[in-house]
N, C-alpha and C positions, 0 to 999 in steps of 0.2 A: 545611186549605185546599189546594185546588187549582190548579195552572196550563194555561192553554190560548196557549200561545204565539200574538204576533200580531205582524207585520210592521213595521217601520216608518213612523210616521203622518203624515200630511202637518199641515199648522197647519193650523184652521177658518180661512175664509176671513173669517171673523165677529171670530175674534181677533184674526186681523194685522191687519184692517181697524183696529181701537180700542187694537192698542198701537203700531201707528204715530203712530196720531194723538195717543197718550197719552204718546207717549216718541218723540219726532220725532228726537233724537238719539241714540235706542237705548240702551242699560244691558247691564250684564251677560250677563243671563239669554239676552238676545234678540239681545247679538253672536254668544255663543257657539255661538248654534241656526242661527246663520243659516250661520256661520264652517263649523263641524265637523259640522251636520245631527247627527240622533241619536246621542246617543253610546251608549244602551246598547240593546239588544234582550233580548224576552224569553225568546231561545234559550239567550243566555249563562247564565239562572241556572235553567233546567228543573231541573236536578238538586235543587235548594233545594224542591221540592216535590211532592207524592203525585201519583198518577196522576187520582184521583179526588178529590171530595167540593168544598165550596165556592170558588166562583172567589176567586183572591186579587188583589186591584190587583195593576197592572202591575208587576212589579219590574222592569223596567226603566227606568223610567220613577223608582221608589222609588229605587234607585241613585242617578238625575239628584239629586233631591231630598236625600240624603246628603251629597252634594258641596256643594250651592250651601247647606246646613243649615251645613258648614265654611266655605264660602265668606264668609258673614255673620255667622257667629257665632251661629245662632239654636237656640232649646231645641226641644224636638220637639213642642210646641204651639204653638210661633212658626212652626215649620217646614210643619205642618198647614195652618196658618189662615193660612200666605202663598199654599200652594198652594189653600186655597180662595178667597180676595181677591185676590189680586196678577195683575194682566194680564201684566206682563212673564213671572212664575213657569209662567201656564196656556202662555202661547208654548212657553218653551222645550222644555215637556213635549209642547204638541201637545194641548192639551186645550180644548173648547168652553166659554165663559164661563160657561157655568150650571153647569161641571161641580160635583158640591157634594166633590169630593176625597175626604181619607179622616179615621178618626179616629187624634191622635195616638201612639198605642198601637203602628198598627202597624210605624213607624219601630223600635221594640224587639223588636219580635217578626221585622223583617226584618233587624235587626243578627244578633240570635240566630243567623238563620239562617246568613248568611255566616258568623259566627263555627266553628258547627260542622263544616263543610267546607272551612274556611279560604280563603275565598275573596274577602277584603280583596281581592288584588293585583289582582283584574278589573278593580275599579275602577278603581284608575291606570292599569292595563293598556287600559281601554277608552279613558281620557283621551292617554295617548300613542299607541295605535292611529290614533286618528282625527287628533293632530297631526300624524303623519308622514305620514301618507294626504295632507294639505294643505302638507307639506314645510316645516311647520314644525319639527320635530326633527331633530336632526344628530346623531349618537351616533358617530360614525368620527373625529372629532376631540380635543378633549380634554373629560374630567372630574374632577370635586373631590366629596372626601368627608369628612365631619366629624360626628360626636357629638355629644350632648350629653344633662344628665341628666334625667330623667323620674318627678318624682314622685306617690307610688303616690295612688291615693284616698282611702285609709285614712290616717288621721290617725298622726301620727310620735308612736311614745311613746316614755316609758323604762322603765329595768328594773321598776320596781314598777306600771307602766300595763300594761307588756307580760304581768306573771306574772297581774297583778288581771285585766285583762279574759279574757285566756286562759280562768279557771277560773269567770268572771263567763259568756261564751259557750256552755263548756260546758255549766254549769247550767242556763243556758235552754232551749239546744236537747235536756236531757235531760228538763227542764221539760213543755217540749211535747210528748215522745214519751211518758213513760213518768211522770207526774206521782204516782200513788199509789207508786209505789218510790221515787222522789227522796224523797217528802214523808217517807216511813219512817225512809232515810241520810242525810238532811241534818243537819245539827249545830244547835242551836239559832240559834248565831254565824254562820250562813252566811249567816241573811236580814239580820243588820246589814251583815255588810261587803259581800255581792255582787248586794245587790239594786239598786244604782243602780250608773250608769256611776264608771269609776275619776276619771276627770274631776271628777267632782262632792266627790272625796273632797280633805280637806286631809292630805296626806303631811307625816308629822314633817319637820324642819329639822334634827333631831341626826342624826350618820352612824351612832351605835350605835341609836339609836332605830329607823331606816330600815333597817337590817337587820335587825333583831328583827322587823320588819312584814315583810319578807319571808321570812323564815325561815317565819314564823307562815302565810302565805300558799302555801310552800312545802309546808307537813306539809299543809295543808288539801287543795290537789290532790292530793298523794297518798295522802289517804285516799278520795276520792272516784275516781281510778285504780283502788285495790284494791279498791274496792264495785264499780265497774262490771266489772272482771276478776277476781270470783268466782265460785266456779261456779252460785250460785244466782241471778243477777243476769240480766236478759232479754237471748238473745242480741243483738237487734237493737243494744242501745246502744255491744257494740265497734266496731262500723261506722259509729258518726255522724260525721262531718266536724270539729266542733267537740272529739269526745274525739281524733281521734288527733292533731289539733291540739293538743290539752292534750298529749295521752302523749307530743308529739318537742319540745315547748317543756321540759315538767320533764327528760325525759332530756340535753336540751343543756343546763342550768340548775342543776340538782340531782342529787345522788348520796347514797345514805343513806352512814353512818359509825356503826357500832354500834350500828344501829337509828334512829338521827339523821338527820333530813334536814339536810343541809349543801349549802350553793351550791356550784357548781365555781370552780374555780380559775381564771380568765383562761386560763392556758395550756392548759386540761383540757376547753376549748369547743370545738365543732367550728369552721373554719371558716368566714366570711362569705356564702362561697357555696352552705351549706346551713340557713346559722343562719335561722329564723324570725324576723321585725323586729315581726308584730300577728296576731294570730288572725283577721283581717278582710279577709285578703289574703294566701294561705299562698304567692304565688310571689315576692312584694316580698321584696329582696333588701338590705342596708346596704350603702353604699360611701362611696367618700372619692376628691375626686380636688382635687389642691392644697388648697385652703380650701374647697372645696364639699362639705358630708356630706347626705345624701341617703338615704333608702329609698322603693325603687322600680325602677325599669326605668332603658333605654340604649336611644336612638333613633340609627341610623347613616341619614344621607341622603346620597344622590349625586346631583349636578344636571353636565347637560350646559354648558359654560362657553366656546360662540364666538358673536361681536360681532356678527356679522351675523343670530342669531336667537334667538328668547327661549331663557332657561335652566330648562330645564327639568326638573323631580326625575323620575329613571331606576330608582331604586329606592331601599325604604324597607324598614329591618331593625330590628327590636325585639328587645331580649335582658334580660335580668335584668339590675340595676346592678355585679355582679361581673365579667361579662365583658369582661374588656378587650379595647381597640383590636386589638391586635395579632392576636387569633383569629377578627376578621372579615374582614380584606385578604379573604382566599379567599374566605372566602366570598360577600363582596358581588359578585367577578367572578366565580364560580358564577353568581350569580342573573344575572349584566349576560349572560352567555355564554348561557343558556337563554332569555334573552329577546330573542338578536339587537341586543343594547344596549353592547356591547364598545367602547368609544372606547381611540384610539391611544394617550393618554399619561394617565396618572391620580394629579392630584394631590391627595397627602394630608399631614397632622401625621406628626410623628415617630412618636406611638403605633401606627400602621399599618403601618411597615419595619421589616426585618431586614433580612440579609443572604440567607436563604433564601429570601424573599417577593418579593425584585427579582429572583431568578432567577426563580422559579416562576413569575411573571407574565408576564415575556418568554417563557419556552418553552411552556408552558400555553397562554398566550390571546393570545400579543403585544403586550403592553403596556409602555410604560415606566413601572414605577412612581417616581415623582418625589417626594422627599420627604428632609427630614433625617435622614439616618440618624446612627447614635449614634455617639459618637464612643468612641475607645479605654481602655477600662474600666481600669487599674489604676494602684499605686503612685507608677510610673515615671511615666506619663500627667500624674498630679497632681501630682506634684512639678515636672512638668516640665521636669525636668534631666538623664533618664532615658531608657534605650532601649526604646521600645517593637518591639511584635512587628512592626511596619512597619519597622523598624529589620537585622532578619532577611533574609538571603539565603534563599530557599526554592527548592530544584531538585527541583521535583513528581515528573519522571520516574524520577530518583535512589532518593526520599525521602531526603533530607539535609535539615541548616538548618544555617548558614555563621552565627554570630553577627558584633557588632561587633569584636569581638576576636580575629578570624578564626579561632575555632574550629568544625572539625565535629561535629557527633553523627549517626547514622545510626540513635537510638534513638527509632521511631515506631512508634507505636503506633495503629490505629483503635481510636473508641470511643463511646461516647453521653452525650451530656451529661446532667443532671438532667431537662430536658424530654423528653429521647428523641431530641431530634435526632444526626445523626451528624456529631462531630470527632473530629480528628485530636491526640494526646497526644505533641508532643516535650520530649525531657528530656534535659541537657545533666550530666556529671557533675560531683561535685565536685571533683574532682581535674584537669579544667578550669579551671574557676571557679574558681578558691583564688586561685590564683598570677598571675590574670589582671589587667592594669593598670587596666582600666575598670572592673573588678568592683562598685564602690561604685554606679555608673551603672546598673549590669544588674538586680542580686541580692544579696539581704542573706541568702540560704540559705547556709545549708553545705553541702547538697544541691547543690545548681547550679539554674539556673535550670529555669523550665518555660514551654513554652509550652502555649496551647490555639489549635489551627486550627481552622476550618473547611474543607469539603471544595474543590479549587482554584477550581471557578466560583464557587461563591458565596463565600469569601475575594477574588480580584479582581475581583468584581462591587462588594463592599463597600470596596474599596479607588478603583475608580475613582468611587465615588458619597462618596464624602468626600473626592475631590481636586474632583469637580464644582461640588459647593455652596458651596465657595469661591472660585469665580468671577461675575463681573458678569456672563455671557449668561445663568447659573443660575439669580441671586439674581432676575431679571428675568423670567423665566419663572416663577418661582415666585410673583410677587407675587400672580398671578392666583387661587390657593389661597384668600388672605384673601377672598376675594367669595362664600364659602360661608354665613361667620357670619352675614352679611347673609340669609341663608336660612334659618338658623336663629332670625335673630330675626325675619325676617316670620311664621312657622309659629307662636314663639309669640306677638306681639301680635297674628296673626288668627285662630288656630287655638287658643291653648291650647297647646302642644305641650310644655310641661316637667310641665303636672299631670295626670296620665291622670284621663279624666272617668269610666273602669269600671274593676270590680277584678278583677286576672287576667292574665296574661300574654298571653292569645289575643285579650280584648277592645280592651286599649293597645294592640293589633298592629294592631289593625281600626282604630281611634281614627287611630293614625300615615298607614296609608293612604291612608285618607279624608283627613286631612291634606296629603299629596303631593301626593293629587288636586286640592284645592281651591286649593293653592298652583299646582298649573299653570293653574288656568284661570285665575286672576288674572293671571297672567303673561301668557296668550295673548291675553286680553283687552288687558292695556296696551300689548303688542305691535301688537296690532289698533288701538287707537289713537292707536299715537305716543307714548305714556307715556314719558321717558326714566325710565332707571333710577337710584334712589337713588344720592349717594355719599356716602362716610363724613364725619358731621358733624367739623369744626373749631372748636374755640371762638375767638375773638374772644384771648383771650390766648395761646393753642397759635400762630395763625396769625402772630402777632411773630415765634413763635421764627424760629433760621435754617433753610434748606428743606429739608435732612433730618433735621427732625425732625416732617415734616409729613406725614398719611398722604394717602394718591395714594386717588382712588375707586374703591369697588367696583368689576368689572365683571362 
């Protein structure tokens, strides 16, 4: 299909005539049209389509239709047949009442499309274009960002669902390529256990029985590996999807032992952020965060947060369930920096700071990142009877450290931590430390103590942001942070936002977007009419208690 770009359209005179009179207090569709005028054109997505051959519906117009699909919660045949029925829906779009719209179908084939150019973020992009254009977006002031987990669409199994459908998938899809060479290598036993889904199968209760069945499950893939990577086996079948799915699920799983296939070791697995979790979904990732286990993705949202205008989401990051907090700070102001969306102060969870991050932020982009930073990690710390390296005298220009027991050492060393960042390695002798009166306080070495720095900005950057957070102007400025969850629970009771509805890392990214998007026009709408905004419910026995221990509301 082809596109011919066209302009932006004015409403039929015929529509607005009949959803005036059909919606005298106006809805959604037809605030938002009237509010922001077009939000998308069909300039923005030319690239999404050939120069030639059949016209394809407006995608820009498709876009709208995206959003207000989140907006409502509707399937992509709910979403068709409102834009072919619904007066308010032909408004916003700008479309004459007889229009007869399109067929459901091509909602997926316009996902597609975005998807392969990655070009989700137009979307929001278009939504907050056009807010700031009516000054409703404030991005210069402050921001809040927060996580949350995102489950995949593929059904969560376990080890024996995980190895069975694995070899269950591949045989199918070898099934339908190459059916007279499977029918030759298949084992008689293959069509009892992998012709129905693992689901359907009742797994032993005994722990030796249940690994006998995967043993046995174990030898069976990789005899069907060594048929399909033999030399007489048709090239095409190394290449399928579903076999090197099998080949990196057994290699993380099993290892032979004198001709034996034997399971790996727990410790002999790779780790989480390359392990396979379903053959049904090779980028869904397992993770754990407090009591939540999960396989699937990590949704990071950032919403603008001042009182005088709606809060609006600035950007939206999808990542695998492994990545944590902490390797997005940057990145989420990368994306706020490229997009002219930088606000003054940004507040986040703990998971988001370091001590190198509250530097980087301020020098990089000017920001203050705002958030509890960690407190001092060791021995002495938790005993709490003990001197910590805050406890240290440090003459940066010198390099010395003066301890509590007014010894110097002038033994410093630069160096890299485990992650690669660069501190600073001081080390105090023991002939020091022996004979010293607080020694019991310091160091239970016989070496002498040690410390580990970081480099001086980010060491007193870190040290002024945990003398900060223990103040009331602090703790009071921070309260505003908590008005994010509140965003993450609107996203998922209107959006879906913890279950990706496609499989893939690209598509939950497209999913999230659209999400953002449809959470702001909500927002711009209750804006528009006086909505207040939710505050955090109290129960009826919470509200007895005494007054701090009552939570204050969103804002």
């Amino acid at each position: 299909m082809s596109m011919q770009p066209s302009g932006p359209s004015e409403v039929p005179a015929e529509t607005v005539r009949v959803a005036r009179a059909a919606f005298p207090k106006g809805s959604l569709a037809i605030r938002v049209r009237d509010e922001l005028g077009p939000l998308f054109g069909d300039e923005e997505f030319a690239d999404l389509f050939p120069a030639r051959g059949k016209p394809a519906w407006s995608p820009g117009r498709l876009a709208l239709v995206l959003v207000l699909q989140f907006v409502e919660g509707l399937t992509d045949r709910q979403a068709a047949e409102a834009v072919r029925a619904r007066i308010d829906f032909k408004y916003a779009l700008g479309l004459d009442l007889d229009d007869p719209g399109f067929d459901f179908s091509v909602l997926s084939e316009f996902r597609d499309r975005l998807v392969e150019v990655e070009a989700g973020r137009r979307v929001l992009d278009g939504i907050l274009a056009a807010a700031r254009e009516r000054e409703l977006l404030k991005t210069t002031g402050r921001a809040r960002t927060d996580s949350t987990h995102v489950q995949s669409a593929a059904r969560q199994l376990c080890w024996l669902e995980l190895i069975s459908e694995t070899l269950r998938a591949a045989l199918n899809e070898i099934a339908r390529v190459t059916p007279d060479w499977l029918r030759d290598v298949a084992e008689p036993d293959w069509f009892r256990h992998y012709a129905t889904r693992a689901e359907d199968s009742r797994f032993p209760k005994s722990r030796a029985k249940r690994d006998e069945m995967g043993l046995r499950i174990g030898a069976d893939g990789t005899r069907l590996l060594e048929a399909v990577f033999s030399p007489g086996a048709p090239d095409e079948l190394r290449t399928l999807g579903q076999v090197q799915t099998l080949r990196q699920v057994w290699v993380q799983h099993f290892h032979q032992v004198e001709g034996e296939v034997r399971r790996r070791d727990p410790k002999d697995r790779p780790p989480g952020a390359t392990r396979l979790v379903t053959p049904y979904d090779s980028e869904a990732r397992g993770s754990v965060k407090r009591d939540t286990m999960w396989d699937g993705y990590k949704v990071h949202l950032t919403e603008t947060c001042e009182p005088d205008a709606p809060n609006l989401i600035t950007n939206v990051a999808t990542t695998v369930a492994t990545v944590p907090d902490i390797a997005m700070t940057d990145t989420v102001h990368a994306q706020l920096a490229r997009d002219s969306r930088l606000p003054g102060e940004h507040l986040v969870d703990a998971g988001y700071v370091d001590a190198h991050l509250l530097v980087h932020a301020r020098r990089e982009y000017g920001i203050t990142l705002t958030g509890p930073a960690a407190g001092v990690v060791s021995h002495q710390a938790t005993a709490n009877n003990g001197f910590t390296a805050d406890d240290f005298s440090i003459d940066w220009e010198r390099e010395q450290v003066t301890c509590p027991g007014q010894k110097t050492t002038r033994r410093w060393n630069l160096d890299r931590s485990q992650e690669g960042t660069p501190v600073i390695r001081v080390r105090f002798n023991g002939s020091q430390c022996r004979p010293c009166p607080v020694r019991e306080q310091c160091t239970t070495s016989s070496l002498g103590r040690r410390l580990t720095l970081r480099p001086r900005e980010e060491h007193e950057a870190l040290r002024r942001a945990r003398a900060d957070q223990d103040t009331d102007t602090w703790k009071d400025r921070y309260k505003t942070r908590a008005g994010v969850e509140g965003t993450v629970s609107q996203g998922v009771q209107r959006c879906g936002l913890r279950r990706s509805r496609y499989r893939g890392l690209a598509k939950t990214s497209l999913q999230h977007q659209l999400t953002g998007a449809a959470v702001n026009l909500a927002r711009i709408d209750a804006h528009l009419t006086g909505t207040p905004r939710a505050r955090t419910r109290t129960s009826h026995f919470a509200a007895l208690g005494p007054t701090e221990t009552k939570l204050s509301g969103a804002e």
